[in-house]
Each structure stands twice: as C-alpha cells, then as structure tokens.
Backbone and ligand atoms as CSV (ligand in chain L), in Angstrom:
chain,resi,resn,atom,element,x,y,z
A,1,UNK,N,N,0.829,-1.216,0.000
A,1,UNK,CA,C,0.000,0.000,0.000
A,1,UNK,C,C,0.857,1.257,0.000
A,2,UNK,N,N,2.324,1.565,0.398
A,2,UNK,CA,C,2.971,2.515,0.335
A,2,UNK,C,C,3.531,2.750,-0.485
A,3,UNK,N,N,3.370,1.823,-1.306
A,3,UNK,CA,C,4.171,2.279,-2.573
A,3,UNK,C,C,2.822,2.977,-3.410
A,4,UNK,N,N,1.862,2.751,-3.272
A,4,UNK,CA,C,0.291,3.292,-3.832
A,4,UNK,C,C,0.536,4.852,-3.544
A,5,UNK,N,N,0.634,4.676,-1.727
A,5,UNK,CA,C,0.726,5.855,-1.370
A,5,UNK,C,C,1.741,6.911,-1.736
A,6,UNK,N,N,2.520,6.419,-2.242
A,6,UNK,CA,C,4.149,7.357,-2.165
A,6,UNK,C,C,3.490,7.803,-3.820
A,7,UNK,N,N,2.977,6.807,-5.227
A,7,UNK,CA,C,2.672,7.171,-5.957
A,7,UNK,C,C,1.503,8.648,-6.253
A,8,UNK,N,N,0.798,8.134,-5.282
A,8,UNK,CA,C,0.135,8.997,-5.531
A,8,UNK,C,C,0.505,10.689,-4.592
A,9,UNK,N,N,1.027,10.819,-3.681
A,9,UNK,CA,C,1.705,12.042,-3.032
A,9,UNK,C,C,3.040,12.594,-3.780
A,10,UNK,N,N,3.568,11.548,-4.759
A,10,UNK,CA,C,4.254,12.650,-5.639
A,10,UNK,C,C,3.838,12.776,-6.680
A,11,UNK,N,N,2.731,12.374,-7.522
A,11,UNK,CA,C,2.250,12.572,-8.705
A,11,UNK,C,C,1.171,14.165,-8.177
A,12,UNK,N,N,0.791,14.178,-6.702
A,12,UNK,CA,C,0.322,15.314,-6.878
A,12,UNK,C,C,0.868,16.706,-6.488
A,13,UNK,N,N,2.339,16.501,-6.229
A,13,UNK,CA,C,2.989,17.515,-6.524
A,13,UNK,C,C,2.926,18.353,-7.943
A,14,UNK,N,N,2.470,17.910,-9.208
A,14,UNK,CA,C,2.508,18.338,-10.564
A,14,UNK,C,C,0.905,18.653,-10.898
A,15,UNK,N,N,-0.015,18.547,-10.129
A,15,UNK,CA,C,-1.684,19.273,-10.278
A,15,UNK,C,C,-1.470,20.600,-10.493
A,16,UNK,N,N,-2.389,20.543,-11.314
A,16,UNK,CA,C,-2.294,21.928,-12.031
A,16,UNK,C,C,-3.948,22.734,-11.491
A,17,UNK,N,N,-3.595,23.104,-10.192
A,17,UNK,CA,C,-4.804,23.358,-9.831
A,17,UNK,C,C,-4.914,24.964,-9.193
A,18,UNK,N,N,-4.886,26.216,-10.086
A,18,UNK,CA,C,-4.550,27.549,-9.787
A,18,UNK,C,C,-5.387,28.147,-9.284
A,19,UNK,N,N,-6.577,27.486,-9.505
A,19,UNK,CA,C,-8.275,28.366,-9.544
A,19,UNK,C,C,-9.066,28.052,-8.114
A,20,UNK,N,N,-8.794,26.225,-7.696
A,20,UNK,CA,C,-9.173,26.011,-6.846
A,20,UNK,C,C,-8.045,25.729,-5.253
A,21,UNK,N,N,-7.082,25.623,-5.863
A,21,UNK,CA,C,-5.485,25.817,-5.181
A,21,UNK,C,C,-5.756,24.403,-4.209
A,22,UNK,N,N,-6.481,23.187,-4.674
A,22,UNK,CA,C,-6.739,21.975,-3.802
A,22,UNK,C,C,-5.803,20.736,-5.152
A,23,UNK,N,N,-4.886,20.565,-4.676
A,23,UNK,CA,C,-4.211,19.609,-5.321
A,23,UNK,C,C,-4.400,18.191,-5.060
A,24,UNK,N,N,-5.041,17.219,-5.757
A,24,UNK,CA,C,-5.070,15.873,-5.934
A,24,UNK,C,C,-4.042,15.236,-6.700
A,25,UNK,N,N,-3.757,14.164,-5.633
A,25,UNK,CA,C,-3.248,13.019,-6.494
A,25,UNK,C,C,-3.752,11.553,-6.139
A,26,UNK,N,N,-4.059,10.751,-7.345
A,26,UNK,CA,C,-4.461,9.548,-7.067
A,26,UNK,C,C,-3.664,8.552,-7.632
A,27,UNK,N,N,-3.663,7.543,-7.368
A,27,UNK,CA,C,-2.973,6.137,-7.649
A,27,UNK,C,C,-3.670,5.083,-7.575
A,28,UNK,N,N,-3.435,4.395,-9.193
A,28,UNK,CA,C,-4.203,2.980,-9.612
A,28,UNK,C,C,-3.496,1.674,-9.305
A,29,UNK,N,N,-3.455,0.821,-8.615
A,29,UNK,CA,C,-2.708,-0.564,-9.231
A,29,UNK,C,C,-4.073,-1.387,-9.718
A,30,UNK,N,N,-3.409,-2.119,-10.350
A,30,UNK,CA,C,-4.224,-3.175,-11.430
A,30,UNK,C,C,-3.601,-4.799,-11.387
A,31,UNK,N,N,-4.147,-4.986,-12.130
A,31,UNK,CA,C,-4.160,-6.747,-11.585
A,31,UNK,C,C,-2.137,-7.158,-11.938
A,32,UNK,N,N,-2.063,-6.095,-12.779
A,32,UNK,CA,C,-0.432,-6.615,-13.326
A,32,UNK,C,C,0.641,-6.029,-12.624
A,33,UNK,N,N,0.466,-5.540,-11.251
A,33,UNK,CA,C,0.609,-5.102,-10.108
A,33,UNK,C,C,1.746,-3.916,-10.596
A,34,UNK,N,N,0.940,-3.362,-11.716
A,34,UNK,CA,C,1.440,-1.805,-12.238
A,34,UNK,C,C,0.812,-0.502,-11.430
A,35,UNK,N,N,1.471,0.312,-11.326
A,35,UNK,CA,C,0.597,1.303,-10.129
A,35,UNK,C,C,0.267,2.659,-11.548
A,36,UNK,N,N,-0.868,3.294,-12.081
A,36,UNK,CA,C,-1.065,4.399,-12.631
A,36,UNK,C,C,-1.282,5.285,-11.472
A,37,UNK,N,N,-0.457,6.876,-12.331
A,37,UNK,CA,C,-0.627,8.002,-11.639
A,37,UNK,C,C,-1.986,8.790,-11.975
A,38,UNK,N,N,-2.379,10.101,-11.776
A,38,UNK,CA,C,-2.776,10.944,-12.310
A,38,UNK,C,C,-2.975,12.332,-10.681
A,39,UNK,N,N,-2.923,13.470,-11.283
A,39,UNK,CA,C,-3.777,14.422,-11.119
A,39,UNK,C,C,-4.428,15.642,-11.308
A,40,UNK,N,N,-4.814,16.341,-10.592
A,40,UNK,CA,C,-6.166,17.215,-11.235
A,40,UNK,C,C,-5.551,18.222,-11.968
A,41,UNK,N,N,-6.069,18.570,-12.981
A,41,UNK,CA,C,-5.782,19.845,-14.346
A,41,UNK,C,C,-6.400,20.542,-14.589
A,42,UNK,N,N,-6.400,21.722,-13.801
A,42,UNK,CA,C,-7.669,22.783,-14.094
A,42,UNK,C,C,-7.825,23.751,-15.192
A,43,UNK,N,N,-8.613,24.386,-15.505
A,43,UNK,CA,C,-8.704,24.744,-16.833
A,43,UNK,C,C,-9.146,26.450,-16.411
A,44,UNK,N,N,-8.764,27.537,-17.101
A,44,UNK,CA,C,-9.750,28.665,-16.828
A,44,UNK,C,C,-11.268,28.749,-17.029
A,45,UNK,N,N,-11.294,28.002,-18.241
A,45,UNK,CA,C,-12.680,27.410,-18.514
A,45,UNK,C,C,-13.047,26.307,-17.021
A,46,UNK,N,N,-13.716,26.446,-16.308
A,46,UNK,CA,C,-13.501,25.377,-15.152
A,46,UNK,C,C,-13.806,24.227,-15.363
A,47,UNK,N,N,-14.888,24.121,-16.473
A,47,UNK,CA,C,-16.111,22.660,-16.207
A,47,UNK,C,C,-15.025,22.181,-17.093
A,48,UNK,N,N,-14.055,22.355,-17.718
A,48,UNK,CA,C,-12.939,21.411,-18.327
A,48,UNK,C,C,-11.862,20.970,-17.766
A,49,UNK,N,N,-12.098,21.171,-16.871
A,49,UNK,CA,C,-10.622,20.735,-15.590
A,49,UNK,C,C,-10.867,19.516,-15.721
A,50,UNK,N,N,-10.347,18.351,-15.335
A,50,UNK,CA,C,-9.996,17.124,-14.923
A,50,UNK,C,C,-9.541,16.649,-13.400
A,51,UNK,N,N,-10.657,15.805,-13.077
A,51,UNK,CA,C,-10.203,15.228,-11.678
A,51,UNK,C,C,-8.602,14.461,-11.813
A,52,UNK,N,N,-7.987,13.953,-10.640
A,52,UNK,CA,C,-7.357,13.226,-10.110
A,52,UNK,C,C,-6.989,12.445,-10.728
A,53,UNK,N,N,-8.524,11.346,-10.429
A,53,UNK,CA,C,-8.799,10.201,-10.733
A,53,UNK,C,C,-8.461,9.646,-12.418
A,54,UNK,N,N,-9.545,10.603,-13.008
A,54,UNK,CA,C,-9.593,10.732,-14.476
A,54,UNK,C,C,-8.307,10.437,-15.234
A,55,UNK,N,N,-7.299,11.375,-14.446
A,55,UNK,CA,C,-5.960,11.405,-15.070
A,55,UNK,C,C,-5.376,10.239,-15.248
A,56,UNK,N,N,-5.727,9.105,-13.797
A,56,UNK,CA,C,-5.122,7.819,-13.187
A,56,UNK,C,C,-5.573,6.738,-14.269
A,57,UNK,N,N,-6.751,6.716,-14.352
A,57,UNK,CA,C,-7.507,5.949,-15.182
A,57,UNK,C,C,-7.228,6.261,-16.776
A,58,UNK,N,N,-6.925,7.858,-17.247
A,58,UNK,CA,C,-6.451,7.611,-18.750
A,58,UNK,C,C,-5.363,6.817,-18.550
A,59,UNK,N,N,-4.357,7.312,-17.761
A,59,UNK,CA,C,-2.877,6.615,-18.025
A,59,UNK,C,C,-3.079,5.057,-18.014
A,60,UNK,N,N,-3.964,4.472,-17.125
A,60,UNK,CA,C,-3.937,2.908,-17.278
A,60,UNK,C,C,-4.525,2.233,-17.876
A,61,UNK,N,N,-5.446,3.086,-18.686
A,61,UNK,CA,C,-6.420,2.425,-19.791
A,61,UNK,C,C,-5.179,3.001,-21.673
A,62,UNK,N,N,-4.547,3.498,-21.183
A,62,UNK,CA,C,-3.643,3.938,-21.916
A,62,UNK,C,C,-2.343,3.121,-22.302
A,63,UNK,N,N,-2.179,2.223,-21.116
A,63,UNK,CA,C,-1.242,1.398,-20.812
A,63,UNK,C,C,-1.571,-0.061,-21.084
A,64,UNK,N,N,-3.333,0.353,-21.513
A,64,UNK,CA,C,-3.398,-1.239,-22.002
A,64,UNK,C,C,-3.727,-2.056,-21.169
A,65,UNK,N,N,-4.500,-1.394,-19.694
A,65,UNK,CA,C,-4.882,-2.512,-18.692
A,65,UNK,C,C,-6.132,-2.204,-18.272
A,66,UNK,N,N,-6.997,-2.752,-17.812
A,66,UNK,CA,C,-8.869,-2.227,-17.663
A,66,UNK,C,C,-8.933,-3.165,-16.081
A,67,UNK,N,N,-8.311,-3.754,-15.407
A,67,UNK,CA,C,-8.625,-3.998,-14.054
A,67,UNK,C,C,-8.077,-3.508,-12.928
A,68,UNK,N,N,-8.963,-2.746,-12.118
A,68,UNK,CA,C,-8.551,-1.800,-10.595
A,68,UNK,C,C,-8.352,-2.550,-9.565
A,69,UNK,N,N,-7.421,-2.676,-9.198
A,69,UNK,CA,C,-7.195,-3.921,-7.653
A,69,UNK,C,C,-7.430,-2.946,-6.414
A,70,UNK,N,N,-6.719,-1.427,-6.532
A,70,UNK,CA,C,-6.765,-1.018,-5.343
A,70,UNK,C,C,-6.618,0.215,-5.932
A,71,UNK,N,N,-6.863,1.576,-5.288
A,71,UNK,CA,C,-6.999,3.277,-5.458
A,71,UNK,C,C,-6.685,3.627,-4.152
A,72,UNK,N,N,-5.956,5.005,-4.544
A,72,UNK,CA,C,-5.204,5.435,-3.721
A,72,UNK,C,C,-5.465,6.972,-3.818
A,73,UNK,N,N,-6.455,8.294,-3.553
A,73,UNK,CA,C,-6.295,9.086,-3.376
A,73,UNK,C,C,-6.005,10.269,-2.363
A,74,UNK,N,N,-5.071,11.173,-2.590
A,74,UNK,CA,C,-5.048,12.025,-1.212
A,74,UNK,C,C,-4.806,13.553,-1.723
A,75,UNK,N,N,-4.913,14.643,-1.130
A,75,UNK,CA,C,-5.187,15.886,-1.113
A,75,UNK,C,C,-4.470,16.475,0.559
A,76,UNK,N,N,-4.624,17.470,0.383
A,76,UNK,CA,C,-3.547,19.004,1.846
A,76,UNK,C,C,-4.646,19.170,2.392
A,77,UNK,N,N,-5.779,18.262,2.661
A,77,UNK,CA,C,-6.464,18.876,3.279
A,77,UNK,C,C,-7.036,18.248,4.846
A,78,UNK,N,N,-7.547,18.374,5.692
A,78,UNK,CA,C,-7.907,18.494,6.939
A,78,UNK,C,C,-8.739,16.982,7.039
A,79,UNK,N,N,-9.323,16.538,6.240
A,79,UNK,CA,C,-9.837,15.110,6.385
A,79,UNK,C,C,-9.210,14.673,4.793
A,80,UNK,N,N,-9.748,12.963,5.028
A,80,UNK,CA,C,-9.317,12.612,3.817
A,80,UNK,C,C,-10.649,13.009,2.439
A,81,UNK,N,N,-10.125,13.316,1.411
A,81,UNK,CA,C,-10.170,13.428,0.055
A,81,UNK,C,C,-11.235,12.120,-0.518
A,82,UNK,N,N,-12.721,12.526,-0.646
A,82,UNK,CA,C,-13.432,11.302,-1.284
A,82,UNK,C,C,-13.426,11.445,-3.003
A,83,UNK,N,N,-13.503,10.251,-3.276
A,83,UNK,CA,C,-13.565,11.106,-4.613
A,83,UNK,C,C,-14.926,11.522,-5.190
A,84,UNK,N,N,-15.600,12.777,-6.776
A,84,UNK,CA,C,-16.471,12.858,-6.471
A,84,UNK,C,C,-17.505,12.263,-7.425
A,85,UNK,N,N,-18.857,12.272,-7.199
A,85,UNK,CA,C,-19.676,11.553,-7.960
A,85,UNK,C,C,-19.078,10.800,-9.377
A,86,UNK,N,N,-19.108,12.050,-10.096
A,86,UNK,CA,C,-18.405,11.285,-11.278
A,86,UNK,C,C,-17.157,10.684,-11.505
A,87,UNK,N,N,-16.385,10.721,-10.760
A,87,UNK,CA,C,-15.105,9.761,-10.671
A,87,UNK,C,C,-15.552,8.193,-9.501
A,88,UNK,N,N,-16.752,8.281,-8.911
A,88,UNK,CA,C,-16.884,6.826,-8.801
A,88,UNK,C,C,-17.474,6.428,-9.659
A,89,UNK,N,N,-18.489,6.688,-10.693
A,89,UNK,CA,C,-18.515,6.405,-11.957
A,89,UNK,C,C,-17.679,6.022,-13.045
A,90,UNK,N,N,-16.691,6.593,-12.879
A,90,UNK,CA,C,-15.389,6.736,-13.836
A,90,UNK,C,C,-14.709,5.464,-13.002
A,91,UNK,N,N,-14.309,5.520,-12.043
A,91,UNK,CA,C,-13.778,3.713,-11.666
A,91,UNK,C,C,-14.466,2.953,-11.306
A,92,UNK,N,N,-15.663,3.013,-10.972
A,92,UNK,CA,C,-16.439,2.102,-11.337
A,92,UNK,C,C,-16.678,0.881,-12.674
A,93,UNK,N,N,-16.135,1.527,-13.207
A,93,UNK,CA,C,-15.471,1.110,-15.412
A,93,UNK,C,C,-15.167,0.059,-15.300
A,94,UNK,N,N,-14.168,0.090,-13.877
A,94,UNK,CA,C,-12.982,-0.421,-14.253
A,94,UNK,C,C,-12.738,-1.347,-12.634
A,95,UNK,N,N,-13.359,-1.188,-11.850
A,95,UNK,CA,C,-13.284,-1.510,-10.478
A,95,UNK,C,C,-14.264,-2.458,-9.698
A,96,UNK,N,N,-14.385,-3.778,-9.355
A,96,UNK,CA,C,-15.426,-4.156,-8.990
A,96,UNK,C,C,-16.017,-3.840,-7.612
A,97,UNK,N,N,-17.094,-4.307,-7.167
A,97,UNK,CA,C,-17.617,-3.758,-5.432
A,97,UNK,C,C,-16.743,-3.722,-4.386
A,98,UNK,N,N,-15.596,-4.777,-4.645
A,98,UNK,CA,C,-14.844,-4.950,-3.190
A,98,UNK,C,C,-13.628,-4.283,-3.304
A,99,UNK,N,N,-13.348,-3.857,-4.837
A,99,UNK,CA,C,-12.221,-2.800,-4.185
A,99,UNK,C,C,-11.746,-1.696,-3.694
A,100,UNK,N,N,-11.023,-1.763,-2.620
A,100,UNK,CA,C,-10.592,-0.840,-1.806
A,100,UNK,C,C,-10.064,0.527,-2.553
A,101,UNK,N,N,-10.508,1.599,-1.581
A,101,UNK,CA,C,-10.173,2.913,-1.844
A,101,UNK,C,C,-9.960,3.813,-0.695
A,102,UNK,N,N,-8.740,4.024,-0.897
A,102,UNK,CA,C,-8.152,4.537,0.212
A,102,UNK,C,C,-8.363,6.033,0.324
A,103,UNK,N,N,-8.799,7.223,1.197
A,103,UNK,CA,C,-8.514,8.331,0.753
A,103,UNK,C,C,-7.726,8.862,1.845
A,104,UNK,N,N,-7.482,9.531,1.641
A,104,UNK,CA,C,-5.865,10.288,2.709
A,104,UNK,C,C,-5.968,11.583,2.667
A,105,UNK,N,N,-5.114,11.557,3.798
A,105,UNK,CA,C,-4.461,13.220,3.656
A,105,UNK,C,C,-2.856,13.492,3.379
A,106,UNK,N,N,-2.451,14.439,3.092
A,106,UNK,CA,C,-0.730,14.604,2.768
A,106,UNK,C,C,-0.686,14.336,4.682
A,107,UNK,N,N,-1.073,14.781,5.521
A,107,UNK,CA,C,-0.463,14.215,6.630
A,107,UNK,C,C,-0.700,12.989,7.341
A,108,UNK,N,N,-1.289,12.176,6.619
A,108,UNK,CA,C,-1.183,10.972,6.637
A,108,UNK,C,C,-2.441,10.384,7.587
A,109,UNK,N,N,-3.647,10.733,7.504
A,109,UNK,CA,C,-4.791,10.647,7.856
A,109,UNK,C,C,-5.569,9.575,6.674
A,110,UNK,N,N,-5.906,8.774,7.214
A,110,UNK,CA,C,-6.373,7.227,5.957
A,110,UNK,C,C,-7.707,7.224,6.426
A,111,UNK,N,N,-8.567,7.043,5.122
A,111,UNK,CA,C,-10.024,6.154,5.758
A,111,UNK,C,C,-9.603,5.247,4.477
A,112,UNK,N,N,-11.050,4.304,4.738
A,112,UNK,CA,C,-10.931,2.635,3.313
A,112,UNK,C,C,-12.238,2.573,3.577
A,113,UNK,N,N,-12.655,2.832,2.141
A,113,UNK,CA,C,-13.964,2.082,1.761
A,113,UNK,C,C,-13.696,1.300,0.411
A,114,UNK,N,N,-14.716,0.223,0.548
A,114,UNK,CA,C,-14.702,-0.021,-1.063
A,114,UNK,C,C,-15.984,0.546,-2.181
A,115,UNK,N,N,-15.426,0.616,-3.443
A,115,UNK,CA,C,-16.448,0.705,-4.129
A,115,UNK,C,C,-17.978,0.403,-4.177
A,116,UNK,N,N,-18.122,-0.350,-3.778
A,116,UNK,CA,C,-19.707,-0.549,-3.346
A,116,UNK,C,C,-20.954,0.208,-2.509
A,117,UNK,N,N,-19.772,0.719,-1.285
A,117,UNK,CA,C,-19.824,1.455,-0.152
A,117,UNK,C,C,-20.017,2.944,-1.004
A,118,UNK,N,N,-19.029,3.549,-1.786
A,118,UNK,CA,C,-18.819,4.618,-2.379
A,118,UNK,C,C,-19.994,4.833,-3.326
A,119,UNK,N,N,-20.567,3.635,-4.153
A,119,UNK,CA,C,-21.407,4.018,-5.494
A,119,UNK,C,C,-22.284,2.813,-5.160
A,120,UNK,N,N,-22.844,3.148,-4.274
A,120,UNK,CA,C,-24.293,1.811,-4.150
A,120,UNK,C,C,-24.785,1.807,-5.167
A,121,UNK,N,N,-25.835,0.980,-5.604
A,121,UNK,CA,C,-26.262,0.768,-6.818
A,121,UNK,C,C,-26.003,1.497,-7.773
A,122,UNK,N,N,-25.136,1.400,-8.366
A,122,UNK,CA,C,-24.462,1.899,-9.260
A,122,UNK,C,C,-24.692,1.319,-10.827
A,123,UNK,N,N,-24.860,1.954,-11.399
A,123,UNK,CA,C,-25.458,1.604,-12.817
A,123,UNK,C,C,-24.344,1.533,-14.011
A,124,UNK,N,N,-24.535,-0.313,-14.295
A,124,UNK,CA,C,-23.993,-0.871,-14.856
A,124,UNK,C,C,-24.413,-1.328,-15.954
A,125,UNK,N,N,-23.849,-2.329,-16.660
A,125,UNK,CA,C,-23.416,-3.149,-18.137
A,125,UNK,C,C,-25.076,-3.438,-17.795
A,126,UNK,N,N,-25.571,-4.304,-16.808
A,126,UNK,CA,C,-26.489,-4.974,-16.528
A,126,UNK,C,C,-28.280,-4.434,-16.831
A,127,UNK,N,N,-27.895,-3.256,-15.989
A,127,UNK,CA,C,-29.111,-2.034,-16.318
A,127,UNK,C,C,-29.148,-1.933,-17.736
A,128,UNK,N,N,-28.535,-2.074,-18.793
A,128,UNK,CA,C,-29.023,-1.740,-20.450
A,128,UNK,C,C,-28.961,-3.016,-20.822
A,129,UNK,N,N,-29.263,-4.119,-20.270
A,129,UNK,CA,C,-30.015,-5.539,-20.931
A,129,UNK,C,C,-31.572,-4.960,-21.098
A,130,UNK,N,N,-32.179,-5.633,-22.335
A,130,UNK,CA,C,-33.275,-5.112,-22.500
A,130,UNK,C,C,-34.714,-5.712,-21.977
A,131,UNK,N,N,-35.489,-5.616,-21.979
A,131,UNK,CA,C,-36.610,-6.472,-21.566
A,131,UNK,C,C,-37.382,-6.762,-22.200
A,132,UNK,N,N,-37.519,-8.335,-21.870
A,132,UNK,CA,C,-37.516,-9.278,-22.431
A,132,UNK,C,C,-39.438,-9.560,-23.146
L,1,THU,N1,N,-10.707,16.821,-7.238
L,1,THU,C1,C,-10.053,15.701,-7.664
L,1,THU,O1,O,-9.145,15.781,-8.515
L,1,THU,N2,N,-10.401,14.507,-7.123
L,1,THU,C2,C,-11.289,14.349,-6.112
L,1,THU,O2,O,-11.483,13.234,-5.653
L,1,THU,C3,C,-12.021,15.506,-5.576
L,1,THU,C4,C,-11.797,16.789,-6.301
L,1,THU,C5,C,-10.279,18.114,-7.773
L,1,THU,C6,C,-11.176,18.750,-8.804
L,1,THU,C7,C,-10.764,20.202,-8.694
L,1,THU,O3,O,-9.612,20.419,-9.497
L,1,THU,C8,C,-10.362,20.363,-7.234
L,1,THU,O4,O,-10.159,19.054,-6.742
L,1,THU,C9,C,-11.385,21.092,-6.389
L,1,THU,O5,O,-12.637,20.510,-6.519
C-alpha cells in the first residue's frame, strides 16, 4: 500500500490546480501489479478541468490494462479526500464492489472504503439488458 501511497503524493505535486489551489493526487494498481498516476488539471474554462482520478484511469487504460485492484487518493487537506460523484462512476469502469479505496491526507490521515460502499447501486453493463 505505500508504494500506492508514495505514488500517488508525488504525482500530486505536478496538479495543475490555480483556480481552486486543492491539489489531488491519485494512484491505480491493477491486476499486473502496475501502479497508474494521475492528477487534477484545471482549466480557466472550469467545467474542463480534470479530476485526479480521471488522469489515473487515462494513463492505465492507456497502458493497455482495464482492471482496478486497489486506489489510492489524497489531497492538503484536513480530512481525507473522497472522490467525487463522477469519478466513482469513472472507476467504477474499471473496479469491482470490493475494491478498496483509500482516501488520505498529505499528513497521513487514511479512511478505506470499497467501491460498493462509495457508489451503491451503481449503474452498470447490466441495467441496459433489455426487456424481455
Ligand atoms: N478533485 C479531484 O481531482 N479529485 C477528487 O477526488 C475531488 C476533487 C479536484 C477537482 C478540482 O480540481 C479540485 O479538486 C477542487 O474541486
């Protein structure tokens, strides 16, 4: 898990976050026990910024791998960093119910939930089968 963690606290040294001055970084490992980085890229235009997460998930869907074993996000701030609606959507893609997601703080404040917990019924592959 510290190597998750170490990934993701220096990948968010490089957030490009001027507007909201809250820097994320998150960290993917996947089944090929590769760890993806990413974090947040804000835009002046705002609604074009990019989460964390987003970033984590291009790079490892980029890399040619589509399974989430474990997530790792953290942020400077006072509790830990959840991620938000649409980024449990966004690993949700890629993540099944039981995996763990860590969120943190840079001073080293941890909670763990898993996905399931995060995006209860969460709408899947399953929901667009048609009826019958
Ligand atoms: N942010 C993330 O990158 N990930 C999260 O889990 C929560 C929020 C970013 C988006 C925006 O750049 C900044 O944090 C403030 O919302």
């Amino acid at each position: 898990m510290s190597a998750l963690r170490d990934a993701a606290v220096a990948v968010r040294e490089n957030a490009h976050a001027p507007y909201s001055d809250f820097q994320v970084g998150a960290a993917i490992a996947t089944e090929s026990g590769a760890i993806y980085a990413g974090c947040n890229v804000e835009n002046v235009a705002y609604p074009q910024g990019t989460c964390a997460e987003a970033g984590a998930i291009a790079a490892m869907v980029a890399a040619g791998e589509r399974q989430i074993t474990a997530v790792y996000v953290v942020a400077g701030s006072a509790m830990p960093v959840t991620p938000c609606g649409g980024c449990r959507q966004k690993l949700a893609e890629f993540a099944s119910g039981g995996v763990a997601v860590t969120m943190a703080t840079t001073g080293g404040i941890e909670q763990v939930m898993t996905m399931a917990e995060l995006l209860p019924g969460a709408f899947g592959p399953a929901h667009m089968e048609p009826s019958s």
